[in-house]
N, C-alpha and C positions, 0 to 999 in steps of 0.2 A: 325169383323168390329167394329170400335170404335165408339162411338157414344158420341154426344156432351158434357152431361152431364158430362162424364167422365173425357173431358179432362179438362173443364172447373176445377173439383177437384185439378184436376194434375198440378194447375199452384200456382209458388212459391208464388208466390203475386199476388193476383188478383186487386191489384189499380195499378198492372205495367202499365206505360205509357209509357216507352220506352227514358226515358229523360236518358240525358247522365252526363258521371261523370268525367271533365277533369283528376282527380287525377288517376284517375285509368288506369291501363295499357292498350294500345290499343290492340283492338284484331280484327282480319276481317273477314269476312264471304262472301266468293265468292258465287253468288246466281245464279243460273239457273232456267228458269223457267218451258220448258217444259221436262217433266219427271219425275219431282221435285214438282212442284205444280202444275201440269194439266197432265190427260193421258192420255189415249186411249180407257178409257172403256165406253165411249157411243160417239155416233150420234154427237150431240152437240160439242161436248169434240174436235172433228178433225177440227171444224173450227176456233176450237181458239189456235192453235198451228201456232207457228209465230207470233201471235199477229194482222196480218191482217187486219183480218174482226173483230177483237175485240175495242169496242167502250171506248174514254178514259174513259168517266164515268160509264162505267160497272161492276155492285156489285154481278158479280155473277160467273167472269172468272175461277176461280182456282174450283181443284175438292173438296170435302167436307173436311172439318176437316185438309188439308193443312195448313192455313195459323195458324189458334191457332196454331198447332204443331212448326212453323216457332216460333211464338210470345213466348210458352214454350221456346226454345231456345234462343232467345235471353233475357229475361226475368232470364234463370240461369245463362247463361256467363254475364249478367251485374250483376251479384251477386260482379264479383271481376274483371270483363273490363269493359270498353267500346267499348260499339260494334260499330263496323264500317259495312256499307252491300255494298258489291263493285257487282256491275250488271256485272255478267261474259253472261248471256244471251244473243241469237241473239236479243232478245225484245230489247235490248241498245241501237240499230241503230235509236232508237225511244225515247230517255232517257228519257223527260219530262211525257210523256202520258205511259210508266213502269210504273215509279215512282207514278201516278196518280192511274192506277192501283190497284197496292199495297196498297195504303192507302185508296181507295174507296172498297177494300175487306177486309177490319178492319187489316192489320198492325202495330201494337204498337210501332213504331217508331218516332223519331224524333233526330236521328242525320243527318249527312253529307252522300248522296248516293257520292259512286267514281264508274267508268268504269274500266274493260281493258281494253289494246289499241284492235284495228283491228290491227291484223297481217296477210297481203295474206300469203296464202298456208302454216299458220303455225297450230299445232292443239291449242285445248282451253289451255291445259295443259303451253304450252310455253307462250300465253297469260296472263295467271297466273302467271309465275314464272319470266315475265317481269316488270310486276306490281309490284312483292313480293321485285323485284330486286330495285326496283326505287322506292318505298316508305320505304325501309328497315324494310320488315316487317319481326319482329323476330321470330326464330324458334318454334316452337308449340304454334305461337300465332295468325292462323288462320284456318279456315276451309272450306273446298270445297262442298258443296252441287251441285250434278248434276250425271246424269244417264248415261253418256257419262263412260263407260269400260275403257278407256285408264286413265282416269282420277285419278280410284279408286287404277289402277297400281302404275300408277304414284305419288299419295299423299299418298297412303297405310291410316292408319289413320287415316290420319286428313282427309281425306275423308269420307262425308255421301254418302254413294251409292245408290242411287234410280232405279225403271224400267220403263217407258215409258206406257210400256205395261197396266200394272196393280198394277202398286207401287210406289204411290207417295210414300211425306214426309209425316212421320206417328210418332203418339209421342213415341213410341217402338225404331225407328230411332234415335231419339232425347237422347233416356233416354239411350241407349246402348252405344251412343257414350261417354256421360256425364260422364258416367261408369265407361269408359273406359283410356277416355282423362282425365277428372276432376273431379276424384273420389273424391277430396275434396270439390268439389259442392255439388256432390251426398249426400255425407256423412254430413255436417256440415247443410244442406238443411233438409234433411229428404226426399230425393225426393222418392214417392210409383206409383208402376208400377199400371195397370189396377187391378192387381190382390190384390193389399194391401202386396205387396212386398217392403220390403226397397232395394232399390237399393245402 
């Protein structure tokens, strides 16, 4: 289990604020919420899926240690983009009091939130690659965070896979992807796992 301290370490810059850099290449970041930042492992946890009964100014929605991991990531992709956070979640149908959300559970952001469209009877995946289509966003210069299987098929990759169940967004996710995807993060960063690993 990670624990705060930790990840607090783990981050490139700790005066990140999340401010954007036009020069820099755009990059997106489709965000889901539950699976991704909320689970299933307690009581509490079941009534804030869908966003519901969850109140706009509640600091306390997302499961532990989610949202830094969120903020580590976008904190290294703005090393060399700008990040863009496009709400692929059912939470959208709500976009102001999301976004409220987000920033009332410490979010280090301040650029421009975007939607996908609502597509009936289509999955999230074609919702994505609708978006991808009509913003023209360029080849491995986004990524999907969500728990949804078809998803992970379908973007291979550039896909963060999360579980519902018991597996949020976790900075392990974050650092493996970085690794993976932008080994020149990794590398020109010095980014160190839990363990005092260079990644």
């Amino acid at each position: 289990m990670e624990n705060s301290s930790n990840i607090l370490n783990l981050q490139i810059d700790n005066n990140f604020q999340g401010l954007i850099d036009e020069s820099l290449p755009q990059f997106y970041l489709f965000l889901d919420f539950d699976g991704v930042l909320n689970d299933l492992t307690s009581i509490p946890s079941l009534y804030k899926i869908g966003g519901f009964f969850v109140k706009k100014d509640d600091k306390n929605t997302f499961t532990k240690n989610t949202i830094p991991a969120l903020n580590f990531l976008i904190s290294a992709l703005s090393t060399q983009y700008n990040v863009n956070i496009v709400l692929s979640t059912t939470w959208r149908r709500n976009f102001a009091k999301a976004v409220s959300i987000l920033e009332n559970n410490g979010l280090k952001y301040h650029g421009e939130y975007y939607v996908t469209p609502h597509i009936w009877f289509k999955k999230r995946s074609e919702e994505i690659e609708t978006f991808i289509k009509k913003h023209n966003v360029d080849k491995n210069k986004f990524v999907v965070l969500d728990d949804k299987k078809h998803l992970s098929k379908h973007f291979d990759s550039d896909c963060i896979h999360t579980n519902i169940i018991n597996g949020c967004l976790t900075i392990s996710d974050v650092m493996n992807y970085i690794d993976t995807k932008h080994p020149q993060i990794a590398k020109s960063h010095k980014i160190v796992d839990d363990f005092g690993i260079i990644e």
